[in-house]
N, C-alpha and C positions, 0 to 999 in steps of 0.2 A: 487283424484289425477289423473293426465292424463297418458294416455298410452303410456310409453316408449319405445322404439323397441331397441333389443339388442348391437344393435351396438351404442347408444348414451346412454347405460348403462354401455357399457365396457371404454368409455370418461369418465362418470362421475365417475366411480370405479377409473380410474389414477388422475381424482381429489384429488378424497378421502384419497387417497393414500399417495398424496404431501403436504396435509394438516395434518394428521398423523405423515407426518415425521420431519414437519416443526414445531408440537407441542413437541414431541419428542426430539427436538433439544434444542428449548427454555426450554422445563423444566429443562433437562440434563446440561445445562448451569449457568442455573439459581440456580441451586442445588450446582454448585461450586462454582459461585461467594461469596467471601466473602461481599461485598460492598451490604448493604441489600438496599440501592436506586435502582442500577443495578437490580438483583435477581427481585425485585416485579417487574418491566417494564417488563424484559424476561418472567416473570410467566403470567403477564396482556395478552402479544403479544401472551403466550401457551394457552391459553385460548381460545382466540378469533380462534385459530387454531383450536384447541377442536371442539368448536361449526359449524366452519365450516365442520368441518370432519362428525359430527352427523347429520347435515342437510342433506350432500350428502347419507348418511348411510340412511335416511327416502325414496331417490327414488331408490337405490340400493340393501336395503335390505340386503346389507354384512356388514362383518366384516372383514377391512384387516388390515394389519400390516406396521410398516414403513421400509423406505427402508434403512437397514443397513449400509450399506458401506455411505451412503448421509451422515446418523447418524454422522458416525465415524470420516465422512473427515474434516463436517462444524463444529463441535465439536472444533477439535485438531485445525483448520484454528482458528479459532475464539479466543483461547486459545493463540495460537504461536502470532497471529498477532494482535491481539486486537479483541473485542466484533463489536464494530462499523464496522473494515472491513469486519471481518466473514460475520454478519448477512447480510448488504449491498451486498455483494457478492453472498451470495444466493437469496435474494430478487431481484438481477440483472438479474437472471438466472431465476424467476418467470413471467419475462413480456412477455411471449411469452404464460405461462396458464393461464393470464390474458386475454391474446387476445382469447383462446380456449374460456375463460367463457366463455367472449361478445356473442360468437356464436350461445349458449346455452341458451339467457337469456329469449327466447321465450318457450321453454319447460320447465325450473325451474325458478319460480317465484322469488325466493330469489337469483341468480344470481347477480342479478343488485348490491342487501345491498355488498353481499360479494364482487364484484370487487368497490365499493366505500372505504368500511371498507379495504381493502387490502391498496389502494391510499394512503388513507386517516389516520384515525386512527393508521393502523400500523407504518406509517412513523412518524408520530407525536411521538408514543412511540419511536422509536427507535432514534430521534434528542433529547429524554430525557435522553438519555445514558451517562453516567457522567465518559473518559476515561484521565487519566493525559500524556497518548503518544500524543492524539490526541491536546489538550490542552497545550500540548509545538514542536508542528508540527511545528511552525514559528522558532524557535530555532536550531530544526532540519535540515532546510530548509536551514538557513545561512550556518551552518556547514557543509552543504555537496555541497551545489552551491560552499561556496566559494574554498574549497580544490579539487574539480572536475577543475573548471577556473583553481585556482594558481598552481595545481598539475600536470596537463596538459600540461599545458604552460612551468612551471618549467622544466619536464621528458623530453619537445619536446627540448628544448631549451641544456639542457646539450647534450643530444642525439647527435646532430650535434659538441658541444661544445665538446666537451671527448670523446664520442665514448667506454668508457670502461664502462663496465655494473655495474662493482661492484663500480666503483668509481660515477658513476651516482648515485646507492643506495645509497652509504653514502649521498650523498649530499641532493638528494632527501628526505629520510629520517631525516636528521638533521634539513633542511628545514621545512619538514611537521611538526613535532614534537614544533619545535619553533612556527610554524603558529598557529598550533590548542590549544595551552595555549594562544597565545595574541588572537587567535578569542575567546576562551572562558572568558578570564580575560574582553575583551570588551564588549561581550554581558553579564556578570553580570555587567558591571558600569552601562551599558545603560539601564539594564531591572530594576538594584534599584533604579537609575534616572526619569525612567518611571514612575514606581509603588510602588516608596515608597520604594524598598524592597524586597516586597513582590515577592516571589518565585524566586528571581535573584540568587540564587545559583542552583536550580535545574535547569532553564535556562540555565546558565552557563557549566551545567554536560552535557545535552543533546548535547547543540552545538559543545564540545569538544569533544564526543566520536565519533558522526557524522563524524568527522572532521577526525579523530584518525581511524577509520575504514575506510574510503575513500582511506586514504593516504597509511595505510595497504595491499589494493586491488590495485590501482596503481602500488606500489611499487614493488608488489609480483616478476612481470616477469622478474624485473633485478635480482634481488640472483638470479633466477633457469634457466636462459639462459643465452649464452656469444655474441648473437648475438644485438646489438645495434637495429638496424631496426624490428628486428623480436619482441625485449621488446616493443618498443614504439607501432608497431603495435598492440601488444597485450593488452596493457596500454589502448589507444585510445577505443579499441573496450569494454575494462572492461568498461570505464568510460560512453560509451555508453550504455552500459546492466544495469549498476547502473541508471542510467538517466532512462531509459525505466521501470527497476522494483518498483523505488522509486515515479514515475509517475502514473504508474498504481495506486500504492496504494493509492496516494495522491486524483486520480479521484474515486475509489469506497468508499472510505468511506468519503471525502468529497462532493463528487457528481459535478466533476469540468472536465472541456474539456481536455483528455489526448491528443488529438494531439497536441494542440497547444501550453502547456506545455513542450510537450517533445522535439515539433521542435524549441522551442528557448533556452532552456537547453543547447541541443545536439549545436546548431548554435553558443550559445557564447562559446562555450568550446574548440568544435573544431574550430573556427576562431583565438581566443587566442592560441592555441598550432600551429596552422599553424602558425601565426607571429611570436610565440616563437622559432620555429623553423628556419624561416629562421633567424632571430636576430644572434640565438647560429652557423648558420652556417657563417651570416658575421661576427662574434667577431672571430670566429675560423682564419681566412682567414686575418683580418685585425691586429688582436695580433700575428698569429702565429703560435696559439697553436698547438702542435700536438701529443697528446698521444696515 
């Protein structure tokens, strides 16, 4: 074995370390999942974690432990948000001691396997992950594009038009409420139309609740303020934080470009509510109204 000097002994010990914790995790995971498809991939992917960790333990010579709090977080993450974001998520956070191997791969020979088997192999298990959120993501997708547009627009539009918060809520909310059963009653025709059928009521559930939670968030700032400008304001920027958190997720566990994403989201919604807005300020002006 060639001779190490302490300081690219104390690198490969933080190796050792993220490999430890990274099997640790999978096992931990794997041990809850009920889905015994899922469960053997995460146990495959502990595995291969394992051996990397004993490889580094041959030029180290220690025995360390994983890192707790990593344990606890990508656990519970993985748990709350699905198996595919979690692990994706961490494995995001891994390419930067990927680049550390590379550096290394002239002083440990088996470098090279392990930054291939990381690339490679592991991604391979983990696109074998078999998740039914991810798998009605298109569903989800409708239902919250479209009540982000129509909810935006709607909120911008009374805003100028009424000017009263609570009576904006009602409308707004009567509005959403009727939206998100004809979006959901539509994407079940479409998805049994599709597919025979098959899975067009879970379809349906997804896109509706999507829907139903969006218009929820929107809605919130008229009941708890009396100021008109200050709701929409507040509306506008919800609908942008929803776009941005629903974006992220959509990019790490599909592995898809969040800016570009996010800047056409954000660009139809808020152009729809800017027009909506002035629309409900000249209906205001040309009918009359003034509450």
């Amino acid at each position: 074995m060639k001779h190490i000097d302490n300081r690219i002994v104390d690198k490969l010990i933080a190796f050792q370390k993220n490999e430890i914790t990274e099997h640790a995790i999978y096992l931990k995971l794997a041990a809850k999942i009920k889905d015994s498809h899922n469960s053997s991939v995460l146990k495959s992917i502990g595995d291969d974690e394992l051996r990397h960790y004993l490889l580094f333990k041959k030029y180290t010579g220690r025995d360390v432990g994983p890192r707790r709090w990593r344990v606890f977080k990508f656990f519970w993450i993985s748990r709350i948000f699905g198996l595919t974001f979690g692990i994706k998520l961490m494995e995001k956070g891994e390419d930067s001691a990927q680049e550390n191997y590379a550096a290394l791969t002239s002083v440990v020979d088996e470098l090279s396997d392990i930054i291939k088997e990381e690339q490679d192999h592991e991604q391979k298990l983990i696109g074998l992950i078999r998740e039914e959120r991810l798998k009605y993501i298109g569903s989800i997708v409708l239902g919250l594009n479209d009540a982000l547009v129509e909810l935006t627009g709607t909120l911008a539009g009374l805003s100028f038009a009424l000017r009263d918060t609570r009576i904006i809520a009602l409308a707004g909310l009567i509005t959403g409420i009727a939206a998100s059963l004809s979006m959901a009653a539509s994407e079940y025709l479409s998805t049994k139309t599709e597919e025979e059928g098959e899975n067009a009521l879970k379809s349906s559930i997804y896109t509706g609740i999507a829907y139903i939670i969006t218009v929820a968030v929107l809605i919130a700032p008229y009941l708890l303020f009396d100021n008109y400008l200050v709701c929409l304001a507040i509306t506008l920027s919800a609908a942008v934080l929803i776009i941005g958190l629903f974006n992220y997720y959509i990019s790490v566990a599909r592995d898809l470009s969040f800016k570009k994403r996010f800047l056409e989201m954000t660009a139809i919604s808020m152009g729809v509510a800017a027009i909506s807005f002035g629309i409900g300020y000249a209906v205001r002006l040309v009918l009359g109204v003034d509450i």
